[in-house]
C-alpha positions as CSV (number, residue, x, y, z in Angstrom):
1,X,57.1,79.9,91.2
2,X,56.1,83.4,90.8
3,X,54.2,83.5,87.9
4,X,50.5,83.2,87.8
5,X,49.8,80.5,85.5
6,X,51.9,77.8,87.6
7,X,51.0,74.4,87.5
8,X,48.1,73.8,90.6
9,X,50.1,71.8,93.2
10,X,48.3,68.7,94.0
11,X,50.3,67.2,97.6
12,X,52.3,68.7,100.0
13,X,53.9,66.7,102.6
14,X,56.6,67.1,104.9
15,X,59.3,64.2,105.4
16,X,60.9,64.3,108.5
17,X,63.8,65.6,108.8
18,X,64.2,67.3,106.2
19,X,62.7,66.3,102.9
20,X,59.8,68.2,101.3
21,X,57.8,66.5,98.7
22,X,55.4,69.1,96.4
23,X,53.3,66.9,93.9
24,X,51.8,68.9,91.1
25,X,49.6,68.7,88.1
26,X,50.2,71.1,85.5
27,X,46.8,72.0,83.9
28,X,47.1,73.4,80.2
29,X,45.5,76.4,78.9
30,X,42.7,76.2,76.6
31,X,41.0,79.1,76.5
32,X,40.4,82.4,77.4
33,X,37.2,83.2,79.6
34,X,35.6,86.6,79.8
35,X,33.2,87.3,82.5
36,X,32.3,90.3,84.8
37,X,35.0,92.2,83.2
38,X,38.0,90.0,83.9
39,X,39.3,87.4,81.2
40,X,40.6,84.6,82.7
41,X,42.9,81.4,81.1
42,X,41.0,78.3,81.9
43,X,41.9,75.0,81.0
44,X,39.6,72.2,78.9
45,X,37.3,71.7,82.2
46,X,37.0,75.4,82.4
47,X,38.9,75.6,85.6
48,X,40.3,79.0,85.8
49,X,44.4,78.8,85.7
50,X,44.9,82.5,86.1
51,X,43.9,85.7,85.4
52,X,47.0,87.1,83.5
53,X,46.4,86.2,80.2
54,X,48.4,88.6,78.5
55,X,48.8,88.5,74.4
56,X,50.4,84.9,74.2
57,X,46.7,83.8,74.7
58,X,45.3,85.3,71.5
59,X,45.5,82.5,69.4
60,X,43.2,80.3,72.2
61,X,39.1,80.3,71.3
62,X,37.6,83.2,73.1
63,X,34.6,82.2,75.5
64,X,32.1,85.1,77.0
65,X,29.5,84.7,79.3
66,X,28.2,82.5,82.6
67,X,28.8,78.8,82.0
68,X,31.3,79.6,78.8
69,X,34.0,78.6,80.6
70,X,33.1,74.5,81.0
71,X,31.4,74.9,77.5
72,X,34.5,76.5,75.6
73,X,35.8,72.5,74.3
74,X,31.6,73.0,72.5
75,X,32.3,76.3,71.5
76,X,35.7,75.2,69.9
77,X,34.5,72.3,68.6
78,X,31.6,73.9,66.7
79,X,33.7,76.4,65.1
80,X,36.4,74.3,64.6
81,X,34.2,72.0,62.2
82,X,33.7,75.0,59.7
83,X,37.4,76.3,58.9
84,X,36.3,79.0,56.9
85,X,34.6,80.7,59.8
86,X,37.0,79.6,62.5
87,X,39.3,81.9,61.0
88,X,37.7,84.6,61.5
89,X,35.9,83.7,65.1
90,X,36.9,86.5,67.6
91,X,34.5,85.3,70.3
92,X,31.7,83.1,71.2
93,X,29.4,84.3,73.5
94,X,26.9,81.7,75.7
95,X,23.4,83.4,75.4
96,X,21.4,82.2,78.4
97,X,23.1,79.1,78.8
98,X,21.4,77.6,75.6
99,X,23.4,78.9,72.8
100,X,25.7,80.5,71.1
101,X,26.6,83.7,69.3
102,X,30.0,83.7,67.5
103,X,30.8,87.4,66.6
104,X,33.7,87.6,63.8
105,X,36.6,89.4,63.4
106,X,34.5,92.3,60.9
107,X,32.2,92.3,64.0
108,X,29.5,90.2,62.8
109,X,27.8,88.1,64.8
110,X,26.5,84.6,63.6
111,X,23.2,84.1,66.2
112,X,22.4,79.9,66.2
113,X,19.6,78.1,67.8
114,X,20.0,76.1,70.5
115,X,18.8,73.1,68.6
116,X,21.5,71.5,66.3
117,X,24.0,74.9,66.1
118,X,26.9,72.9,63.7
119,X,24.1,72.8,61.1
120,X,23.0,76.0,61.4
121,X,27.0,77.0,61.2
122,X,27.3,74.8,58.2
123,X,24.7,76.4,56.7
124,X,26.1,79.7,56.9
125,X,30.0,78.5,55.9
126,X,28.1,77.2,52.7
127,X,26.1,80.5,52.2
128,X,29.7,82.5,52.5
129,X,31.4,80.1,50.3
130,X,28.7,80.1,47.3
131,X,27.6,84.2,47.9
132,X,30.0,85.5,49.9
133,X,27.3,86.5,52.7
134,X,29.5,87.3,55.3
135,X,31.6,89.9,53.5
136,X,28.5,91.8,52.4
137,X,27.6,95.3,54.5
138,X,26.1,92.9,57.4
139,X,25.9,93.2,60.9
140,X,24.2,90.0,62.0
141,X,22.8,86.6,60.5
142,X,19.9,85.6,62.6
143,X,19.3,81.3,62.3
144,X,17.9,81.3,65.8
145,X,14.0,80.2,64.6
146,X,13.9,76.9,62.9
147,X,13.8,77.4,58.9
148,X,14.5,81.3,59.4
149,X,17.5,82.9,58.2
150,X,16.9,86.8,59.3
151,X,20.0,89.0,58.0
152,X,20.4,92.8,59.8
153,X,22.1,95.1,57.9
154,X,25.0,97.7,58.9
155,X,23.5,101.0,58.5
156,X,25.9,101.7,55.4
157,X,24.2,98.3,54.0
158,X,20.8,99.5,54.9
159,X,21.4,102.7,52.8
160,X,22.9,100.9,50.1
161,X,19.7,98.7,49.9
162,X,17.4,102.0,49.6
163,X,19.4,103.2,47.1
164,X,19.1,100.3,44.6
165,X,15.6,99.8,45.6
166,X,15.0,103.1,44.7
167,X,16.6,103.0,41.4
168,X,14.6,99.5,40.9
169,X,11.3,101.5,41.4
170,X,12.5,104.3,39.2
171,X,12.9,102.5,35.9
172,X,10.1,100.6,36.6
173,X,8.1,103.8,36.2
174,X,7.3,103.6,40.1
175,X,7.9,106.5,42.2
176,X,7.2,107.2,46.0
């Protein structure tokens, strides 16, 4: 086989005279793994398969990070319980082997705690749903601190946020 995602061969043995029998165990790909620069295709036990993913891969979750790799059937499994935000996951990343950050396709990145993460998720699928949080001029929502939602804004949202504050202040007769 010359292609670098073949099956992993399990048993070798030579009959005599002149059989050979090859046992293998074809492990299938589950996700992609990035780590040290290289992104590797691992399967659901995060044993690496190979390290030619190429674009047939895309559509697998994206781990990143030391440990990702055995934790990508978590990571899937956590996004995969809010659809809404599963489409547009690009990438989780395992933050010190505690928890995760899940940065979207419009490169915001959801940061949860380490403590009960599919209800911090859920929390911010219903935020989306009823406000549309995650399409606003955001760059990340913070639920790391229990009861805490911190939200950063982009820099265009940050000066968008002045502007109306300032026009708040101005006809209420403040000014600065």
């Amino acid at each position: 086989i010359a292609y670098n995602d073949a099956p992993k061969v399990e048993n070798l043995k030579k009959l005599f005279p002149d059989t050979v029998e090859i046992s293998i165990v074809e492990r299938a790909p589950f996700a992609t793994w990035q780590h040290d620069n290289v992104v590797s295709l691992v399967d659901a036990g995060g044993k690496v398969i190979a390290t030619d993913t190429r674009e047939r891969y895309d559509s697998l979750p994206h781990v990143l990070g030391a440990g990702a790799a055995e934790r990508a059937g978590e990571y899937a499994a956590l996004v995969g319980a809010e659809p809404a935000i599963a489409a547009h996951a690009r990438a989780g990343i395992l933050v010190s082997g505690e928890r995760w950050t899940i940065v979207l396709d419009n490169g915001i990145e959801l940061m949860l705690p380490s403590v009960d993460p599919a209800g911090a998720l859920a929390t911010i699928a219903a935020l989306d749903r009823d406000r549309q949080l995650l399409s606003r001029e955001i760059a990340v929502v913070d639920l790391r601190q229990s009861g805490e939602m911190i939200v950063r804004l982009t820099p265009a949202g940050a000066e968008a946020r002045a502007a109306t504050l300032k026009q708040r202040d101005k006809a209420n007769g403040r000014t600065n």
